[in-house]
C-alpha positions as CSV (number, residue, x, y, z in Angstrom):
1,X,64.3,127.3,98.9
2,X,61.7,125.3,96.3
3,X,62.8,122.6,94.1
4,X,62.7,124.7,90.8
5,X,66.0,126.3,91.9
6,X,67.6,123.7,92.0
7,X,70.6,123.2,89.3
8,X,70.7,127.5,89.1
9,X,74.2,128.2,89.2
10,X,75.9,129.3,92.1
11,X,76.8,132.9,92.5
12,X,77.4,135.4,95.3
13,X,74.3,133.9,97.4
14,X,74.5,130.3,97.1
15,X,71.3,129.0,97.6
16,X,70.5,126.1,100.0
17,X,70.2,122.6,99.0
18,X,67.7,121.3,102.7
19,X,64.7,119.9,101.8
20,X,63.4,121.7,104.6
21,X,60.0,120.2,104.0
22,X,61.2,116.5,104.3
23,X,63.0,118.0,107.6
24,X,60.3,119.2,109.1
25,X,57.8,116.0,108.2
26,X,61.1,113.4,109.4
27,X,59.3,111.9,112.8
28,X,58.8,108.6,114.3
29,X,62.0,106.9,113.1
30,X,61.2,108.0,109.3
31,X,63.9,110.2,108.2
32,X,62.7,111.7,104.8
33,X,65.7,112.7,102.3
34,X,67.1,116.2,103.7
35,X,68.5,117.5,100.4
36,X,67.1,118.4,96.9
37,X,68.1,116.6,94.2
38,X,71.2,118.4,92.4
39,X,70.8,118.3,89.0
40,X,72.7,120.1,86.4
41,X,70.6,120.0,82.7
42,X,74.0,119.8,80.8
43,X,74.7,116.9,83.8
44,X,76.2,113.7,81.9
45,X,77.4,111.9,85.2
46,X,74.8,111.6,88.3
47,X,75.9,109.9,91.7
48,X,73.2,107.6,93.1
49,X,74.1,106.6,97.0
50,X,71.9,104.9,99.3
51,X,71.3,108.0,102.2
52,X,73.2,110.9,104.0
53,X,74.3,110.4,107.3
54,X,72.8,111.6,109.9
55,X,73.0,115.4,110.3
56,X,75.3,115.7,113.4
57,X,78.2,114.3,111.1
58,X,77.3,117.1,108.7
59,X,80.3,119.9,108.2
60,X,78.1,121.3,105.4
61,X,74.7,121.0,103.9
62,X,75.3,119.4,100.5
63,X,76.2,115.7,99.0
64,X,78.9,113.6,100.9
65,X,79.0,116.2,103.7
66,X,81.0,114.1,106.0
67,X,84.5,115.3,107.1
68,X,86.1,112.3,107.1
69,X,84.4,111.0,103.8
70,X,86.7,111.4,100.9
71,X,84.6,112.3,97.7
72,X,85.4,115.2,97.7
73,X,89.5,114.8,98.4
74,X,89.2,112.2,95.2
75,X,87.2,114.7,92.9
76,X,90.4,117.3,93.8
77,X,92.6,114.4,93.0
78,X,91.1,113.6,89.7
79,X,90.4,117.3,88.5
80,X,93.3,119.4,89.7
81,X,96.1,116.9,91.5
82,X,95.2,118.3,94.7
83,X,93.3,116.1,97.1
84,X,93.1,119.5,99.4
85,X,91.6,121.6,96.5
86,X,87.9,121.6,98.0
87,X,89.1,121.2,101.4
88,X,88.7,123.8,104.1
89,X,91.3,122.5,106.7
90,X,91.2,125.6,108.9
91,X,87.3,124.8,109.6
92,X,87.5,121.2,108.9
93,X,84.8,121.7,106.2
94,X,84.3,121.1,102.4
95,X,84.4,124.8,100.4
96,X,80.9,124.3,99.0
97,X,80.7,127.4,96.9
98,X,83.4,126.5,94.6
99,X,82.2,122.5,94.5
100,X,78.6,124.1,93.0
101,X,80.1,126.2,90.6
102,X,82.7,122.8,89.6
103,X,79.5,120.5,89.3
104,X,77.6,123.2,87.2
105,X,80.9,123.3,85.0
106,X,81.5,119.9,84.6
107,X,77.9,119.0,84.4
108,X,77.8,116.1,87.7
109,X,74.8,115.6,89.5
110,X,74.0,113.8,93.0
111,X,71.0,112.2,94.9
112,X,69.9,109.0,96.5
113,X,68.5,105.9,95.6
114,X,65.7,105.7,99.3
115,X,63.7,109.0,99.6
116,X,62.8,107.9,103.1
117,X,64.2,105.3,105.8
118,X,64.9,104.1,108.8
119,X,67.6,103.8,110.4
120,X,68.0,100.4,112.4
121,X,71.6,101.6,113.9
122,X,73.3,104.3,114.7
123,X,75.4,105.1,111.7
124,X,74.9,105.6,108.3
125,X,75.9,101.5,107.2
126,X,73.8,100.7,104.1
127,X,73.3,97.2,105.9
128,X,71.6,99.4,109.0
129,X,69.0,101.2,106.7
130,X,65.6,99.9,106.1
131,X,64.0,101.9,102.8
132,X,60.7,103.2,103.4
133,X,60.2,104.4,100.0
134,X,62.3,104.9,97.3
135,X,63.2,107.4,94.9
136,X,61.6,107.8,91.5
137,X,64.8,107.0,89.3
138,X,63.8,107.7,86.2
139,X,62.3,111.1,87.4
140,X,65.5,112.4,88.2
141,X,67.4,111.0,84.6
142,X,64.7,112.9,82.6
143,X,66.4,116.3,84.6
144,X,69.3,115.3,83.0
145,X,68.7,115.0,79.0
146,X,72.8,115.1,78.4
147,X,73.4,111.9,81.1
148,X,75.6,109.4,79.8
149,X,76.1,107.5,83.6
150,X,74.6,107.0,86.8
151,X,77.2,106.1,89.3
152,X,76.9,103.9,92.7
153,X,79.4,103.4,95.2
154,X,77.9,100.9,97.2
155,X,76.4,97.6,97.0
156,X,72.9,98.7,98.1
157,X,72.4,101.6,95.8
158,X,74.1,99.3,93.2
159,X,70.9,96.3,93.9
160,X,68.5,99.0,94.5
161,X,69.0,100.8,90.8
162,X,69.6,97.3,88.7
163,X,65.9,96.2,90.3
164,X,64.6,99.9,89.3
165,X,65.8,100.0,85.8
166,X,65.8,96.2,85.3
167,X,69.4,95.3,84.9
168,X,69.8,91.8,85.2
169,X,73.4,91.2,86.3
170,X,75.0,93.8,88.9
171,X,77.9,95.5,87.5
172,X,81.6,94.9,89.4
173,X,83.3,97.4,90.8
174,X,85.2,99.4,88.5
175,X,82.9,98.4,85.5
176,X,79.6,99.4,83.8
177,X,76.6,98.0,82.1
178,X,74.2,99.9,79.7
179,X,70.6,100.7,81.3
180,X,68.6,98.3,78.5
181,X,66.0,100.4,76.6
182,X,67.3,103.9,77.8
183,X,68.5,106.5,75.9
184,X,69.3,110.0,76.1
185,X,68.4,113.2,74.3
186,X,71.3,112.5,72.0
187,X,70.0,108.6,71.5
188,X,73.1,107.8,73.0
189,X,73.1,104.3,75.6
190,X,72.6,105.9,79.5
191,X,75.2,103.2,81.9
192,X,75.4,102.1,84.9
193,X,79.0,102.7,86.5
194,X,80.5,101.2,89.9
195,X,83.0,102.6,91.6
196,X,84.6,102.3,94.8
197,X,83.0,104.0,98.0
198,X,84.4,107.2,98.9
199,X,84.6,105.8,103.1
200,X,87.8,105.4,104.2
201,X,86.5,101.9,105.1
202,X,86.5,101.0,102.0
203,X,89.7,99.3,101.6
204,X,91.8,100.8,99.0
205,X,94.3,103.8,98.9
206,X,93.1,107.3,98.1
207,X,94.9,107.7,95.0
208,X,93.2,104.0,93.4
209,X,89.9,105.2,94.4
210,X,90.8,108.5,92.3
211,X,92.3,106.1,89.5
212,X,89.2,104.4,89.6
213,X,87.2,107.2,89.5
214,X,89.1,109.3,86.7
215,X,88.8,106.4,84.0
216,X,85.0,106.7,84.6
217,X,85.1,110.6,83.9
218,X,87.5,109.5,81.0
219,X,84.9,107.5,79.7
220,X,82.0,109.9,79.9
221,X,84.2,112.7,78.2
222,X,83.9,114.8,81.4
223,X,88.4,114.9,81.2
């Protein structure tokens, strides 16, 4: 797999989203970001978290891959009423062949604010990773002409993107702020939008967190 298929749309052979490069080269404590950057060119909404987990709580190979993480249950929530509607119960896994073809549709795109860290526990805790190096933030938003929103979910993806694009004053959960002195291909104002994290230890039910997140789609004219 090489980086310029990334954002092809899905079809009969789905392609894979590793970075089997940064795989290969993670050694020595230094974990080096194991997916490629999904971006969609009609994308207007782009998730920014801090890291995957570690691979052993993988059930697939692809953005919040965690079983018992609830992106994905939210995004059925918001789009179709159906918390279930990418879930594969019988196999305890995420249906990732129709969640590629969704993104493509709606035009949503995901990566990470660290391109390499360390992890200082053994978990994926944002307070437990130390960034090594992180990602070039405006590289990915010039992939995505259309973007109207970058999202974070988390308070060190949140700090680690207003210090990258200069945004004085972090936005409050279930808010947004405009990115000063950036602009799409449209000349229309690119934000930054917090929303509540997808863990389950986030406290708040399932169907807030999909309130919360179906104003910001709302917003960006994604419903």
């Amino acid at each position: 797999m090489t980086e310029n298929r990334v954002g092809d749309k899905a079809s009969d052979a789905l392609p894979s989203y590793l970075n089997e490069k940064n795989i290969k080269r993670s050694k020595d404590g230094v974990e080096y970001h194991p997916l490629i950057p999904f971006l969609p060119k009609n994308g207007k909404v782009l998730f920014l978290g801090s890291f995957p987990p570690q691979r052993k709580r993988w059930c697939m190979d692809f953005y919040y891959p965690n079983f018992i993480n609830d992106h994905w249950r939210i995004e059925g929530l918001v789009f179709f009423g159906d918390k279930n509607y990418f879930v594969d119960e019988k196999y305890k896994t995420f249906n990732l062949p129709l969640i590629i073809d969704f993104l493509h549709e709606k035009g949503i795109g995901f990566f990470d604010t660290s391109y390499a860290i360390r992890r200082l526990n053994d978990n994926a805790m944002d307070k437990f990773l130390e960034v090594v190096e992180s990602t070039d933030i405006f590289a990915l938003i010039k992939k995505m002409p259309q973007l109207r929103t970058i999202v974070t979910t988390g308070e060190k993806a949140t700090q680690t993107i207003c210090e990258h694009l200069q945004i004085e004053q972090l936005p409050k959960v279930g808010t947004f702020v405009s990115v000063p002195h950036l602009l799409n291909e449209k000349q229309e104002s690119i934000s930054l939008y917090r929303l509540p994290s997808s863990s389950r230890a986030y406290p708040l039910s399932l169907q807030k967190k999909a309130d919360a997140y179906r104003k910001m789609f709302e917003t960006f004219g994604l419903i």
